[in-house]
C-alpha positions in Angstrom: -18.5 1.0 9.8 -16.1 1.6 7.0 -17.7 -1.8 5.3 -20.9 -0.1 4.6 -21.5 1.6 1.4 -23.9 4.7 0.9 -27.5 4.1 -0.3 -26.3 4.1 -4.0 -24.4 1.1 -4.4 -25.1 -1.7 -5.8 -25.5 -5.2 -4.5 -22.5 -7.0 -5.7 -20.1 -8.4 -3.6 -18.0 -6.8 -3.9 0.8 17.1 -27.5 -0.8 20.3 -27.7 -0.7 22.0 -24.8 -4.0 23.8 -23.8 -5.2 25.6 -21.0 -3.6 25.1 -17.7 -1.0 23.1 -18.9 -2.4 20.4 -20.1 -1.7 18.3 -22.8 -3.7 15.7 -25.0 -2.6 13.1 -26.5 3.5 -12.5 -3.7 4.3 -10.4 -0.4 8.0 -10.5 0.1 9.2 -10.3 4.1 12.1 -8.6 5.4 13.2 -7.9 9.4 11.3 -4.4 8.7 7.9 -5.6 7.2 6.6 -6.8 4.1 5.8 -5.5 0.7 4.4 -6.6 -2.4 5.5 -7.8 -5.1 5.3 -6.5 -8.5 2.4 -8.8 -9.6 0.3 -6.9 -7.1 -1.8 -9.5 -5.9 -4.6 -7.5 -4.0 -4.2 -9.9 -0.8 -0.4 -8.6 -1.0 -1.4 -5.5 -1.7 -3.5 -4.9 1.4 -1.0 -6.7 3.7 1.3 -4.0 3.0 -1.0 -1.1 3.3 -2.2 -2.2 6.5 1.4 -2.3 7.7 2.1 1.6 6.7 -1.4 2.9 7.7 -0.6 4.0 11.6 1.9 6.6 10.2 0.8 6.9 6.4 0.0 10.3 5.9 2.7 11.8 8.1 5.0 9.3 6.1 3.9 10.8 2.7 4.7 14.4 3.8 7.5 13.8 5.0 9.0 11.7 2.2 7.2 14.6 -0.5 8.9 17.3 1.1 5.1 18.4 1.4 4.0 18.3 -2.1 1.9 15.8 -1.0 -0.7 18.8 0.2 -0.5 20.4 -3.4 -1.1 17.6 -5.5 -4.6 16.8 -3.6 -5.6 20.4 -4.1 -4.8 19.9 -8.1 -6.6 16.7 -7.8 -9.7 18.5 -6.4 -9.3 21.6 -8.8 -9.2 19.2 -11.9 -12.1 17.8 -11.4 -14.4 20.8 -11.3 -16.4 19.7 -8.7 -19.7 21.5 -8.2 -21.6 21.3 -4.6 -24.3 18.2 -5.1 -22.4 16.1 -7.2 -21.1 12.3 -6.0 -17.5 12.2 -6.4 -16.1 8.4 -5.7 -12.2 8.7 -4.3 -10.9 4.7 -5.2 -8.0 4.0 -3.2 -8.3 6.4 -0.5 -6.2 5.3 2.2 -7.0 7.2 5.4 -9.5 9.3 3.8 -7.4 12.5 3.8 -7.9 13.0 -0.3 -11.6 12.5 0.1 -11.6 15.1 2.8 -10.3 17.4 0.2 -12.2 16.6 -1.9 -15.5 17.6 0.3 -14.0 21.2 0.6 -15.5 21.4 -3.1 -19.3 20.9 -1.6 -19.7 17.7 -3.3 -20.5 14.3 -1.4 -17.0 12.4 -1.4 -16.7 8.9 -0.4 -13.8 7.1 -0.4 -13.0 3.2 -1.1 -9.9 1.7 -0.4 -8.7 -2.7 -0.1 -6.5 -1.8 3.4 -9.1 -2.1 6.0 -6.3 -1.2 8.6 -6.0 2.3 6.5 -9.6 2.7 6.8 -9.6 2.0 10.2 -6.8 4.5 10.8 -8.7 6.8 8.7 -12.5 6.4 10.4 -10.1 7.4 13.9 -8.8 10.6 12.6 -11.7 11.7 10.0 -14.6 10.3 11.3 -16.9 12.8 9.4 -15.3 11.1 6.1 -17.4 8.2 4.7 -15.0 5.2 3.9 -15.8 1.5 2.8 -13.8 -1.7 1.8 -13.5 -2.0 -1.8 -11.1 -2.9 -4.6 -10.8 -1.0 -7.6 -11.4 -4.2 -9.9 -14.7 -4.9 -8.5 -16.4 -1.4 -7.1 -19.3 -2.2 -5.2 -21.4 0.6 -6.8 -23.9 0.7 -9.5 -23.6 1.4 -12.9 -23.1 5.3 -13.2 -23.6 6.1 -9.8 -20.9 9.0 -9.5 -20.4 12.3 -11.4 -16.8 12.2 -11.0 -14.4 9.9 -10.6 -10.5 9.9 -9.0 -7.9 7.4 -8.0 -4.4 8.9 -6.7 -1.2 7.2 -6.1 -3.7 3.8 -6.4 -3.5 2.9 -9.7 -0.4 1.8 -10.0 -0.8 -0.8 -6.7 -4.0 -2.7 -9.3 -2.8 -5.5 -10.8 -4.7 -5.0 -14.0 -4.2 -1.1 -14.6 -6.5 -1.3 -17.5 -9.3 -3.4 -15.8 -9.5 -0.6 -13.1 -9.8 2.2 -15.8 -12.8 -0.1 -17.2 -14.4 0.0 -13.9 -13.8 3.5 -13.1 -16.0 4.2 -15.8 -18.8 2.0 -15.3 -19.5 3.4 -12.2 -19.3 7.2 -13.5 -22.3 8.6 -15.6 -21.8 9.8 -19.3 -20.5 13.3 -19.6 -18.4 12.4 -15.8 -15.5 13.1 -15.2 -11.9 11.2 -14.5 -8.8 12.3 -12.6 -6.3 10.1 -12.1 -3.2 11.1 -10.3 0.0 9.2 -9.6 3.7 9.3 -10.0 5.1 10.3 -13.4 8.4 10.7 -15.6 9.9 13.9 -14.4 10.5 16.1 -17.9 14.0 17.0 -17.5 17.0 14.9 -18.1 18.5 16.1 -15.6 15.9 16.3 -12.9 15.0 12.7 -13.7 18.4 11.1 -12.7 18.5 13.2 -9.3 14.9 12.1 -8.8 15.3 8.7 -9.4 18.5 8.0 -7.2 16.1 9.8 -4.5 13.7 7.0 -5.4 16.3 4.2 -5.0 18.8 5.1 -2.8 17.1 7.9 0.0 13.6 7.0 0.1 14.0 4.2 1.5 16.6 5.8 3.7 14.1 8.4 4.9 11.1 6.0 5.2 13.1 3.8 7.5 13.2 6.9 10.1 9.3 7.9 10.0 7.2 4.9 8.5 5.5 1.9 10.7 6.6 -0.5 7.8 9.5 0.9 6.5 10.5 -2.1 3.7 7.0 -1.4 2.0 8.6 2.1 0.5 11.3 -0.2 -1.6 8.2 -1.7 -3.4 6.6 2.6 -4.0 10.5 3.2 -5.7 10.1 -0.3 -7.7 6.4 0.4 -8.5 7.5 3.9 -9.8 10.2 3.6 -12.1 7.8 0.9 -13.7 5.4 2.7 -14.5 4.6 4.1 -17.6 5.1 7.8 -18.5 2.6 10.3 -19.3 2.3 9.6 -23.0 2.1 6.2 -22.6 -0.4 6.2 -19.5 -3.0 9.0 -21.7 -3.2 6.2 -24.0 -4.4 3.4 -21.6 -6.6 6.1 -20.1 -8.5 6.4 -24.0 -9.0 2.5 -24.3 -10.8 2.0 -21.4 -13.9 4.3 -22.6 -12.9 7.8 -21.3 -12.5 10.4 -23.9 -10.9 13.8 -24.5 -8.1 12.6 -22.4 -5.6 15.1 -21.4 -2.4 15.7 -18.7 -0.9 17.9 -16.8 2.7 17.7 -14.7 3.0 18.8 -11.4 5.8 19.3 -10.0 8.0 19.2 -13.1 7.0 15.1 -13.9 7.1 13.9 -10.3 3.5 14.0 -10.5 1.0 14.3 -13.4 -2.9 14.5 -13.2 -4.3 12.6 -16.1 -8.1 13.8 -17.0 -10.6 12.6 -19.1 -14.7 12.1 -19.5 -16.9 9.3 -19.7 -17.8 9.0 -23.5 
């Protein structure tokens, strides 16, 4: 059942640049679907994840010109996963980044608030262990993971910091934090292309391959709200994670944010 969590949880209810580049420092309804709103009310939230989940991942390829491959192979490299260790994957999805994450040798489980991406996820990985569970409530234990990671999930929580918080209540001292998510692309340039693709041909694109094509206005909308790298490290400090650091991938589309339980 993707509802039941591994033995370890608990019973709640639920700018230098360094090595490797990195640097320190209410749902709204349309004919196609629904999406959330900018709030990001988790019941909204879910709504709209369950709508996208039949053809997520083949969505995300396509729509990432398949980037989308790379960045969870950075994901899994930044956290220097060793074989043994617990790494939790908070909004998961299908599963597919926790599979990746397994390649390392360390137990991956993956938690995600769409139960209809879970569900389409236990069809097509059914080796992967997935549960319910929202990123503002875990339903683990204090410190019951050596590593933590939440991609292209953070920015869907409606209190960004709240979610950091958590993240590291459930990691050990000395653990580890990747977060990655959509960024500001670094060149002038590059950024206006980008974010006309974001406004104007996303959508355009999602409407030919997605099962809930109107929920990819709300991934432009989230994006070009979020913050940018600087301002995202910072958040990432005052929520108890130290040495904090970034990286870009794929010029600022992306960027990995890393950091260690204090």
């Amino acid at each position: 059942m993707v509802t039941t969590a591994p033995p370890f949880a608990s019973r709640r209810p639920t700018r230098r640049t360094g090595a490797g580049g990195w640097q320190s420092g209410g749902v709204s309804r349309t004919p196609q679907g629904q999406r959330a709103s900018l709030d990001k009310q988790p019941h909204e939230v879910a709504a709209m994840f369950d709508g996208v989940a039949a053809r997520y991942d083949l969505t995300n390829t396509v729509l990432s010109f398949g980037q989308d491959r790379f960045w969870r192979r950075a994901t899994r490299a930044a956290l220097g996963l060793r074989p043994g260790e617990r790494v939790l994957d908070v909004g998961a999805g299908t599963g597919v980044s926790t599979e990746e994450l397994a390649h390392s040798g360390a137990y991956a489980v993956g938690a995600d608030l769409s139960l209809g991406m879970l569900h389409a996820g236990k069809r097509s990985r059914p080796h992967v262990p997935l549960l319910a569970g929202d990123a503002l409530r875990l339903p683990f234990a204090d410190a019951s993971f050596d590593a933590v990671t939440i991609s292209f999930a953070l920015r869907n929580v409606s209190d960004t910091d709240a979610a950091l918080r958590e993240l590291a209540r459930v990691t050990r001292p000395g653990g580890r934090l990747v977060v990655c998510e959509f960024s500001t692309p670094v060149n002038p340039a590059f950024r206006t292309v980008y974010l006309s693709y974001l406004m104007r041909s996303l959508p355009a694109v999602a409407r030919a391959v997605s099962s809930n094509p109107d929920a990819y206005v709300y991934l432009a909308e989230s994006i070009r709200a979020w913050p940018d790298q600087r301002a995202l490290a910072a958040r990432v400090g005052a929520a108890g994670w130290g040495r904090v650091g970034w990286r870009n991938l794929t010029g600022g589309v992306v960027a990995l944010h890393r950091a260690t339980r204090d």
